[in-house]
N, C-alpha and C positions, 0 to 999 in steps of 0.2 A: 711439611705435608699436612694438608685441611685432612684427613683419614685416619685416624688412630690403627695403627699397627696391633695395637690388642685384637679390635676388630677385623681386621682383614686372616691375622691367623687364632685366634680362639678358638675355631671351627677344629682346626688342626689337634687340638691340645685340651678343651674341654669343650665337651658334648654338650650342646645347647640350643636353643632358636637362634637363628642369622638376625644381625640389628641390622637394620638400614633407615639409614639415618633423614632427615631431609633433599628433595633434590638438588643438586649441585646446580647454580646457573651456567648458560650457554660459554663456554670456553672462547677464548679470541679467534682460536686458530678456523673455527666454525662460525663464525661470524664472518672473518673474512672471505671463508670459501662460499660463503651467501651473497655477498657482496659481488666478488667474482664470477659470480654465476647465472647473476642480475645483468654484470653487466656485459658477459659474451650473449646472455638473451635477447638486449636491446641493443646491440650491437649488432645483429641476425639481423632482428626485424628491419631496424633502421638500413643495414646493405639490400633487405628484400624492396621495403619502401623505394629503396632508391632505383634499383634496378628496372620495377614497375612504373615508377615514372617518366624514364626514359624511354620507357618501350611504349609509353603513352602520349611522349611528345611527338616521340620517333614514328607513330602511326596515325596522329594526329590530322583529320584533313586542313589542307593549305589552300585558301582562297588566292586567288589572283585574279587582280580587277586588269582585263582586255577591253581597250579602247578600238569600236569598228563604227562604221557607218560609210555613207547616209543612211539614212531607216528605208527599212524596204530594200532592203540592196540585196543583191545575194552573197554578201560576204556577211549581213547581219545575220540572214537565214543559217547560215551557214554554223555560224557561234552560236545558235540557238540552238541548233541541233546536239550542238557538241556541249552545251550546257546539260542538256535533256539528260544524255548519254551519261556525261561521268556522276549525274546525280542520281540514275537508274541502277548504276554500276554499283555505287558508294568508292567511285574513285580517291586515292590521297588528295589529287588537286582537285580543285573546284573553282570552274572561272567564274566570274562576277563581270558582268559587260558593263561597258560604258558606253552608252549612243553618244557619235560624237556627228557632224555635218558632213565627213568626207575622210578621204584619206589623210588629208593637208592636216583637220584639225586633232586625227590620232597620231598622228606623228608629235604633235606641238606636245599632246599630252603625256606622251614615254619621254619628251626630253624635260620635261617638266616634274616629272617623276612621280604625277598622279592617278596612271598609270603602271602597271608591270608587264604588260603585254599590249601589241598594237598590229594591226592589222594594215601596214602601209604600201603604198606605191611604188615600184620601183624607181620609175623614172622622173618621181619626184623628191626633192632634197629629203636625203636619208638624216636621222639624227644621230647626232656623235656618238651615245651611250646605246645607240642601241645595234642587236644582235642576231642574226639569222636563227632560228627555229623550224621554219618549214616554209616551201615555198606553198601557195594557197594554188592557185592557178597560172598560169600562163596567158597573155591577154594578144589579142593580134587586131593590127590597124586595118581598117577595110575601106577600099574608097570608091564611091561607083557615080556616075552619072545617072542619073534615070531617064528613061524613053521619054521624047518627046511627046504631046500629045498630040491625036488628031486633029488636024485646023489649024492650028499653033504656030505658029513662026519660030522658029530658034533661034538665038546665032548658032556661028558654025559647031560643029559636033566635037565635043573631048574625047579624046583615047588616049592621051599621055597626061602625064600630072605636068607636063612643060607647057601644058594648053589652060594652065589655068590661072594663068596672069590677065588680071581683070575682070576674072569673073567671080559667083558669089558663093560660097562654100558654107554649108548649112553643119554645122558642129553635133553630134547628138550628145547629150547630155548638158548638165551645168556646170560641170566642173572645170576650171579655167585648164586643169592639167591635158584637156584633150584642146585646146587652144595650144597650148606649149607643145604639144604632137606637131602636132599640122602646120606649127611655125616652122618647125625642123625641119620638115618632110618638104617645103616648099624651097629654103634655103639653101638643101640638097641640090635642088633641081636649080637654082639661081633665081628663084622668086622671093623678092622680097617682102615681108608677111602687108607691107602696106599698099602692097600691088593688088590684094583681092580685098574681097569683102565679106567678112564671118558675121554669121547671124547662131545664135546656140539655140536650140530647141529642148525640151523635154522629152521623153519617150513617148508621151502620147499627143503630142504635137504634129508629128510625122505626117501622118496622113495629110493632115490637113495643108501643112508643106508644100507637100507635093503636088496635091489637087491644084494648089493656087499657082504653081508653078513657082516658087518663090527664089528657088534657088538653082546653081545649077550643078552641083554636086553635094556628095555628102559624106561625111567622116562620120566612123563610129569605131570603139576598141572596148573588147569585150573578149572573151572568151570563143573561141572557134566556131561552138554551139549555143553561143547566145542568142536566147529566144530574142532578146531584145532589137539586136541585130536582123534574124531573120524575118520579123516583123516590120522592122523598116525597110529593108530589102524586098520584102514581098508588095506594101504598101504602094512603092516606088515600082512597079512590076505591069502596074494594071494596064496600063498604055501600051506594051511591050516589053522587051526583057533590056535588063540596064545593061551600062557598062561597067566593067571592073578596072580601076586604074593600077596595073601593077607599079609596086615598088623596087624598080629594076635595079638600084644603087644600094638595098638593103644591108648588103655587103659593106661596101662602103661605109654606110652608116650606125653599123654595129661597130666599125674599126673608128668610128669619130668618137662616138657614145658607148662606150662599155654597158651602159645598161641595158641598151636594147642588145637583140639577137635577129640574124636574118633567118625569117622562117615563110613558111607555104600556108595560102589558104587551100585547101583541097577541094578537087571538083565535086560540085553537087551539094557540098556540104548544107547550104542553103537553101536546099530544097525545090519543088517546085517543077514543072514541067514545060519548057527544056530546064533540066537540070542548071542551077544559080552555083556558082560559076560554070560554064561551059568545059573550064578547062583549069588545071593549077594555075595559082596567083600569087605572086613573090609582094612578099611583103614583109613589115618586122615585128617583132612582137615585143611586150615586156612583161615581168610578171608581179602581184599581189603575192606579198609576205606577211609571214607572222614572226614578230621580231619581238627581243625580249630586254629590257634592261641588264645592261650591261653586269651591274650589283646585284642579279638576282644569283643567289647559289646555283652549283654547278647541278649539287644533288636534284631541287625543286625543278631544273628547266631538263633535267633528265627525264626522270619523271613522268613530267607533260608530255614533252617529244613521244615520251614509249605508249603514254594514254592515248595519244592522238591517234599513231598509227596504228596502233590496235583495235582503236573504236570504227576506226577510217569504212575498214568492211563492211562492219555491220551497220551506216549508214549508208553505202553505196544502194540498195534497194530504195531504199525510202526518198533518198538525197543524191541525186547521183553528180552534183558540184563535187561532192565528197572524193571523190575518183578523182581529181584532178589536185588531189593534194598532193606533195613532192617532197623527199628528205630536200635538206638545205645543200648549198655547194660550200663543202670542206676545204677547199683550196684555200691556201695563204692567199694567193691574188684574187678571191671573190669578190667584188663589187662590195656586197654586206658581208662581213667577218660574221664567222658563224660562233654562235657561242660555245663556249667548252662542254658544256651540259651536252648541249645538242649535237654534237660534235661524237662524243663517247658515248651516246645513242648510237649514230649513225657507223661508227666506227665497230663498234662491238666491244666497249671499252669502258662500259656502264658501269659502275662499283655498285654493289652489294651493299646491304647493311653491316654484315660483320667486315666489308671490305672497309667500307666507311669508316665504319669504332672500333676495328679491331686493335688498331693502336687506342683508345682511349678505356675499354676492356683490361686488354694485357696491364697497361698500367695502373687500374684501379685495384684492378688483385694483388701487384705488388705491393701497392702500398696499404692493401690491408694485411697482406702478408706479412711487411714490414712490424706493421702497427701492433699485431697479435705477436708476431714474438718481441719487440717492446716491450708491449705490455707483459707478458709473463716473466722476462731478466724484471721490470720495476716489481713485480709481485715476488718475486723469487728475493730482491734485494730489500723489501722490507720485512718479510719473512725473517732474514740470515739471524737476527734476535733470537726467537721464536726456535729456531730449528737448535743455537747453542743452547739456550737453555733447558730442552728438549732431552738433546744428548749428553747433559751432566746430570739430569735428573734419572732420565734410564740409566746410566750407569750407578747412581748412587740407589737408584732402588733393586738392583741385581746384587750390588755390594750386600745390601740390607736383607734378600732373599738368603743370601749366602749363611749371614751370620745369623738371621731367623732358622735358620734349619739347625742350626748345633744349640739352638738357644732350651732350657730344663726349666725356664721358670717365663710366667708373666713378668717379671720385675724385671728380667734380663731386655724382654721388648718393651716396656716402657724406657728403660734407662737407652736404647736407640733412638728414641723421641729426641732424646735432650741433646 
């Protein structure tokens, strides 16, 4: 014992000032409870670190670059709007568009994968990897004759599409895909596409079209209320009122082609006085998707689906395209498989965030669970030194209290020293 025993009982036995001697250095056993102490503190911080981190990748916004076009189109309008929107919000997602020339070339760019989203055609080749999300619109084929003019010779008058072998069918837009319509729709009827003569026009081509008499019908597919449409319809109008070619085998040709659907133009829709059409007009439609890579996470296309239709409202005033957005079709047998994200959106089957990590949670507390009592059996076990030699000292110094107490001289407690 570093302490002389004279000293600790002299007090006892002669009356005197207390010695205290130099400070004793810091003991082991306090050292390592500093050590320990250190290191349940940087063990804290480092679980808090951590758990801040994740809760920062985890709220993180997600860009995703959506492939749409042609420019000016209303499907571009459209993604602009909904850019506006989740950036006004401070939405998780965040689209980043890509102008691409058409449907044809956003499809190329989701199967190419430089792309995460794409905004394609139905009724044109879908790409492998990719995955229903929403439908965008609904689109319907319209086919009309326009009124001859006054003075004008015609040949004879069309009112069935069986009347139009031979003559010259004016296309609106430039997209080959409304050429690949109007092939169908003839085939349908037993015209062979080499039997007529398609000319494609622009949208603002139209008019001039018509004046010159160029053609003697005309394709267009568009949305029910497309100005575009009603513009070329009213164009075609000034000489008197057109004719409408129903698509009377639409049936049929939904059961040929899965893509399309047999649907109605409704009377008047088109406006104008007498009402364009006079009366319902059977015809098929197909619809503009927003499709997602296949690899994209279940969580990220959740997400979007729930931002979309949330935002969908508060565009309709401003944007009323907006209105014509669709959940996806969930069926096993849908044409585009719909993806799982979007799927448990529409389902009601969305995960949570702790639904997400609660297995990855649960287990990280075990295993710090784990790790701290670890760690206290290895502190306990380099201790077990420490704690015997501990308990043969306290006892040898109770021993020594014992025989300090019967002790009648100083000499008798130095001779315990020895």
């Amino acid at each position: 014992m570093t302490l002389s025993l004279k000293r600790l009982f002299s007090r006892s036995i002669v009356d005197g000032p207390e010695v205290i001697g130099p400070e004793a250095p810091p003991s082991p056993r306090s050292n390592r409870r500093r050590k320990m102490m250190l290191v349940v503190v940087a063990g804290t911080l480092a679980f808090v670190a951590a758990v801040a981190s994740s809760y920062y990748f985890a709220m993180k916004p997600v860009p995703l670059r959506i492939a749409v076009g042609p420019a000016n189109s209303d499907d571009v309008k459209v993604v602009q709007a909904l850019v506006q929107a989740f950036s006004r919000d401070h939405s998780k997602v965040r689209l980043r568009p890509m102008f691409t020339d058409g449907a044809t070339a956003s499809a190329k760019a989701l199967a190419d994968g430089t792309a995460d989203l794409a905004i394609i055609r139905g009724d044109l080749e879908v790409p492998k990897n990719a995955r229903a999300v929403a439908t965008l619109r609904k689109n319907v084929a319209v086919l009309w004759v326009p009124a001859v003019a006054k003075g004008k010779k015609g040949a004879p008058k069309i009112t069935k599409i069986a009347q139009l072998s031979g003559r010259k069918i004016g296309v609106i837009g430039k997209t080959p895909a409304n050429i690949n319509l109007l092939n169908m729709v003839l085939r349908q009827y037993g015209i062979e596409p080499e039997k007529v003569q398609t000319v494609q026009f622009s949208t603002t081509e139209v008019a001039e079209a018509v004046k010159d008499q160029k053609v003697d019908a005309f394709l267009a597919a568009g949305p029910v209320n497309s100005k575009i449409t009603s513009d070329a319809i009213a164009a075609s109008s000034r000489d008197g009122a057109p004719t409408f070619l129903a698509i009377d085998a639409a049936a049929a040709v939904a059961q040929n082609f899965p893509v399309y659907e047999a649907s109605e133009i409704p009377a008047g829709v088109f406006g104008g006085s007498p009402a364009r059409p006079d009366d319902e007009i059977k015809t098929i439609s197909f619809s503009h998707h927003i499709v997602a890579r296949q690899g994209l996470t279940d969580a990220v296309v959740s997400v979007f689906t729930r931002q979309l239709f949330s935002i969908r409202q508060q565009l309709i005033s401003d944007f009323p395209l907006a209105a014509k957005i669709e959940t996806p079709d969930t069926d096993k047998d849908a044409v585009i498989p719909v993806h799982p994200g979007a799927a448990a959106y529409v389902d009601g089957e969305e995960k949570t965030f702790l639904d997400r990590y609660s297995d990855y949670i649960w287990w990280s507390l075990m295993g710090l669970s784990a790790m701290g009592s670890a760690g206290a059996w290895f502190a306990s076990f380099m201790r077990r030194d420490e704690r015997n030699a501990n308990t043969s000292q306290r006892d040898r110094l109770l021993d020594m209290l014992a025989v300090a107490r019967k002790s009648n001289s100083l000499e008798d407690l130095d001779r315990m020293q020895t």
